[in-house]
BAFI-3210 file (N, C-alpha, C; in Angstrom, 3 decimals, decimal comma, padded with zeros to 6 digits):
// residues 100
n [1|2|3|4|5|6|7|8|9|10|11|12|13|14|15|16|17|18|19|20|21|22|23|24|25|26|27|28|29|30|31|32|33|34|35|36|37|38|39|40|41|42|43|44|45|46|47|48|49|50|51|52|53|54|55|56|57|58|59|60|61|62|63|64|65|66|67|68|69|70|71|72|73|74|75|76|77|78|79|80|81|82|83|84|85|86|87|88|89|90|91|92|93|94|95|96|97|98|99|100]
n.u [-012,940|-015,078|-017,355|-019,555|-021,324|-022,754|-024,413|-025,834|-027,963|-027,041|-029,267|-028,799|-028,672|-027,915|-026,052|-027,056|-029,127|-029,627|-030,314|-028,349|-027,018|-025,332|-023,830|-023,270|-020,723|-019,955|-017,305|-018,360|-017,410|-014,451|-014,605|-014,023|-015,000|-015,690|-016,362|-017,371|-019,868|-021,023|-023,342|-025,901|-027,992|-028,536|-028,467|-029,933|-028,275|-025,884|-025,050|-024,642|-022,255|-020,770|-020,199|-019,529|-017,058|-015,693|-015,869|-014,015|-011,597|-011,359|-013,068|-016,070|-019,197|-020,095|-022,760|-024,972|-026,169|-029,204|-031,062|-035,128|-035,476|-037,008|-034,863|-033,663|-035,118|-035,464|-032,580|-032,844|-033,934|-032,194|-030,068|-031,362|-031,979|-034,435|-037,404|-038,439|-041,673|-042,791|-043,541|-042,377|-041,855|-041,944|-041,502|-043,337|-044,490|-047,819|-050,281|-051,818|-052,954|-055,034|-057,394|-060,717]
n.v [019,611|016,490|017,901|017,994|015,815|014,534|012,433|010,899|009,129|007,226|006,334|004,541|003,242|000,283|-000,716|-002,990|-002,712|-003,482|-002,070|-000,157|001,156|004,194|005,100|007,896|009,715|012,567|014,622|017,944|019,739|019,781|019,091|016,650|013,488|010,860|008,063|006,081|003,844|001,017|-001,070|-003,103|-002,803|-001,741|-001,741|-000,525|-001,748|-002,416|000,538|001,714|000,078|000,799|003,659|003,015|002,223|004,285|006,007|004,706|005,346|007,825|009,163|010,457|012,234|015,436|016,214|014,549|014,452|013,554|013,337|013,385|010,863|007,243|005,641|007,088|006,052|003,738|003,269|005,173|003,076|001,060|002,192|002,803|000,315|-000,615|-002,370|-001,384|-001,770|-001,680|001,143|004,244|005,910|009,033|011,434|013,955|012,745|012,811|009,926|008,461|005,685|004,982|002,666|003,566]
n.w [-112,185|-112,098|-111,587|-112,892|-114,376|-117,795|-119,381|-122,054|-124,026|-127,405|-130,411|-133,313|-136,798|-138,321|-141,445|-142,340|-140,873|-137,864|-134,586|-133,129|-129,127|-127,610|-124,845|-123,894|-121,667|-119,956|-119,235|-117,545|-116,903|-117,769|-120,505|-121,178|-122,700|-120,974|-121,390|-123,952|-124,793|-126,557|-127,634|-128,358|-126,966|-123,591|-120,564|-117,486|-115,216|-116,760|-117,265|-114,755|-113,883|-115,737|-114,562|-112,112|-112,844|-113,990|-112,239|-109,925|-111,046|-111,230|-108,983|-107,723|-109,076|-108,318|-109,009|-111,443|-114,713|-116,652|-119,850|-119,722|-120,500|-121,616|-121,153|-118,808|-116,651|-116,636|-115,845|-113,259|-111,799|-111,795|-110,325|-107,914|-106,762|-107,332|-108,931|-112,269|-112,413|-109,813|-107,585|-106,411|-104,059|-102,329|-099,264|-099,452|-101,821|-103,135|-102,376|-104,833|-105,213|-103,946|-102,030|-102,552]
ca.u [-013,088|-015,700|-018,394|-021,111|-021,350|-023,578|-025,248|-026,733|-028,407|-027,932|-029,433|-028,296|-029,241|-026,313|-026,675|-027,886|-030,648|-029,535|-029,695|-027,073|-026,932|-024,122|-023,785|-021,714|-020,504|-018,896|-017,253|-019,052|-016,084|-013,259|-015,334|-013,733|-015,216|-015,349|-016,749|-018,754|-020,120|-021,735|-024,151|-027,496|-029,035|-027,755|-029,488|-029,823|-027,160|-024,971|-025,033|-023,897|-021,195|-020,117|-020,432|-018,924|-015,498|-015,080|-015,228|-013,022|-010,326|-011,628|-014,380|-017,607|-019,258|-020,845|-023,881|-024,974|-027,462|-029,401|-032,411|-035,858|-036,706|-037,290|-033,812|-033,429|-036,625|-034,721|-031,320|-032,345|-034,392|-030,810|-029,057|-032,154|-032,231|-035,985|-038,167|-040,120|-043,063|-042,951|-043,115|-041,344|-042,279|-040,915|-042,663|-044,152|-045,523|-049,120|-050,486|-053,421|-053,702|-055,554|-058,861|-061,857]
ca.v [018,194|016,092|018,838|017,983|014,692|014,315|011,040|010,794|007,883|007,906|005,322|004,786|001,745|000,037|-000,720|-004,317|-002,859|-003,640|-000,916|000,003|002,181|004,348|005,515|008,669|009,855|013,738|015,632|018,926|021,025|019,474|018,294|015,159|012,302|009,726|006,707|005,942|002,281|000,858|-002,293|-003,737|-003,065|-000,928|-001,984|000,125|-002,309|-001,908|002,114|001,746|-000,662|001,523|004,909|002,612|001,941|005,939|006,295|003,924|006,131|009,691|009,427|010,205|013,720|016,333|016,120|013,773|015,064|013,210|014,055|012,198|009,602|006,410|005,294|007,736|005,729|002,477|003,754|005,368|002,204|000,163|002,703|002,515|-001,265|-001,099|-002,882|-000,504|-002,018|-000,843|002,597|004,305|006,670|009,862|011,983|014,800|012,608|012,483|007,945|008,600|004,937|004,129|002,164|004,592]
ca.w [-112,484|-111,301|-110,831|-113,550|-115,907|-118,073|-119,839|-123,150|-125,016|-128,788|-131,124|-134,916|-137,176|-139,210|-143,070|-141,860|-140,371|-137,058|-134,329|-132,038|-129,092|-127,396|-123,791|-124,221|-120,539|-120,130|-117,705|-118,248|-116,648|-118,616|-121,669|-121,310|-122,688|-120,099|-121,737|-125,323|-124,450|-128,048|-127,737|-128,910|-125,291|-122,636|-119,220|-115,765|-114,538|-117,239|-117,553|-113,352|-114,225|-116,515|-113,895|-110,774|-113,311|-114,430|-110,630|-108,980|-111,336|-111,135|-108,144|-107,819|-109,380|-107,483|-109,921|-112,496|-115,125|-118,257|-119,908|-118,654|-121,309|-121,022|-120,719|-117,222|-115,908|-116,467|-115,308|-112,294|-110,963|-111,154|-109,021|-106,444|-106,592|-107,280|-110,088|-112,919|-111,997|-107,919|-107,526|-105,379|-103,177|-101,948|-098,265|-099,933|-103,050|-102,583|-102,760|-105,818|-106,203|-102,463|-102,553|-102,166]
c.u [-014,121|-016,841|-019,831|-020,735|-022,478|-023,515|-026,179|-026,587|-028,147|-028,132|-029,047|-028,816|-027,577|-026,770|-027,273|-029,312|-030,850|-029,568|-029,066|-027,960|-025,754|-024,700|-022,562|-021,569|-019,961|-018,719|-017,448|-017,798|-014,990|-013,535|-014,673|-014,697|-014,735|-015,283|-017,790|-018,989|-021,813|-022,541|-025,582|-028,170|-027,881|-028,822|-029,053|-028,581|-025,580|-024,270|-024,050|-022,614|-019,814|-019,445|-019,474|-017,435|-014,526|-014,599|-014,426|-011,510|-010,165|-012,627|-015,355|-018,080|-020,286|-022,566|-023,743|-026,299|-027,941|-030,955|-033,350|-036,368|-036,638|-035,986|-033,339|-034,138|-035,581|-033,355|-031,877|-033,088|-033,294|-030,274|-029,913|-032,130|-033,520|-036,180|-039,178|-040,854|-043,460|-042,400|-042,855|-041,457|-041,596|-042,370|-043,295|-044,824|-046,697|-049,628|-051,680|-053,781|-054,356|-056,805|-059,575|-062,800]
c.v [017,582|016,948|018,334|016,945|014,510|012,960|011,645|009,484|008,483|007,013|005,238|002,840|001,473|-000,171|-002,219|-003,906|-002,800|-002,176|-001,280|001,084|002,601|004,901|006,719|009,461|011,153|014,150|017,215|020,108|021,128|019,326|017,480|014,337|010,870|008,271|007,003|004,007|002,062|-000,756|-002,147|-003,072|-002,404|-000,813|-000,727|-000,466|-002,123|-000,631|002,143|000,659|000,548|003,032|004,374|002,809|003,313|005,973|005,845|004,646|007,472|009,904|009,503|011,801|014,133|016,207|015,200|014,324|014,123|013,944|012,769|011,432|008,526|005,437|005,587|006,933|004,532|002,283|004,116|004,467|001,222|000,778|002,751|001,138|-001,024|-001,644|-001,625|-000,325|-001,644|000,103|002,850|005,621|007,924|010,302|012,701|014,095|011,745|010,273|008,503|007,213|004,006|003,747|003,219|004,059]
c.w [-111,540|-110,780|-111,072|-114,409|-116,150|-118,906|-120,727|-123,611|-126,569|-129,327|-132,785|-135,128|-138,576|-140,660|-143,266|-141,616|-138,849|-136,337|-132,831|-131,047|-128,324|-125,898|-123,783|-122,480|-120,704|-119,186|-117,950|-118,220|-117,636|-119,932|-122,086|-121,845|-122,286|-120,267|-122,889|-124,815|-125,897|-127,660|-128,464|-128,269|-124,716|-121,437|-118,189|-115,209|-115,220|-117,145|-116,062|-113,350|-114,857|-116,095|-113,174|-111,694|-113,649|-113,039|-109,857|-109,968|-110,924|-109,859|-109,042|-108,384|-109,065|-108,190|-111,043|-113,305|-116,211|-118,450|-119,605|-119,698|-120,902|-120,058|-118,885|-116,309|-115,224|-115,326|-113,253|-111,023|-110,466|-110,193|-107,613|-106,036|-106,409|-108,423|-110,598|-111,977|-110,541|-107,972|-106,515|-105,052|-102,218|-100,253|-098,549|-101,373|-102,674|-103,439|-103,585|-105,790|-104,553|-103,059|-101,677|-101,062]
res [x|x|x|x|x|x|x|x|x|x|x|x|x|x|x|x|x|x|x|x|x|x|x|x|x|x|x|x|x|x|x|x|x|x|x|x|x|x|x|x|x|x|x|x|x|x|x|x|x|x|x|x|x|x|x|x|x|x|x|x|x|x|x|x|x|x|x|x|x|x|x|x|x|x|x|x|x|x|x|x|x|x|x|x|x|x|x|x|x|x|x|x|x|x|x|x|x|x|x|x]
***
């Protein structure tokens, strides 16, 4: 329990027209499903709302995995508390954007 969860986005459109999407949460060990969370919109802040509440029952898990689309980008700027738009900087990643 608690080793590996994974995070998937999935999107679907309703017979309105409208589209939805889901936040499906798993615990990879147990293949629990932890949480499906269904809205319009599913923010960075939300998705960690949604992570902090699994955890304050079950903890925290050794690994967290999703795949890298755009959603991950979004997501994993809420759990840094950074903005998109300011990048964010690791010690070994080389600065390309200095003035010449």
């Amino acid at each position: 329990m608690n080793e590996r969860w994974s995070l998937d986005f999935v999107h679907d459109t309703l017979a309105s027209g409208r589209r939805i999407r889901t936040l499906n949460i798993v615990d990879d060990f147990t293949r629990e499903c932890l949480a499906i969370e269904v809205d319009t919109s599913l923010t960075g802040l939300r998705v960690v709302r949604v992570l902090e509440a699994i955890a304050s029952v079950r903890g925290y898990p050794k690994t967290l995995v999703m795949d890298n689309g755009n959603q991950a980008n979004v997501f994993g700027h809420a759990l840094l508390g950074t903005r998109p738009e300011s990048p964010v900087r690791h010690g070994n990643q080389p600065k390309y954007d200095r003035e010449s």
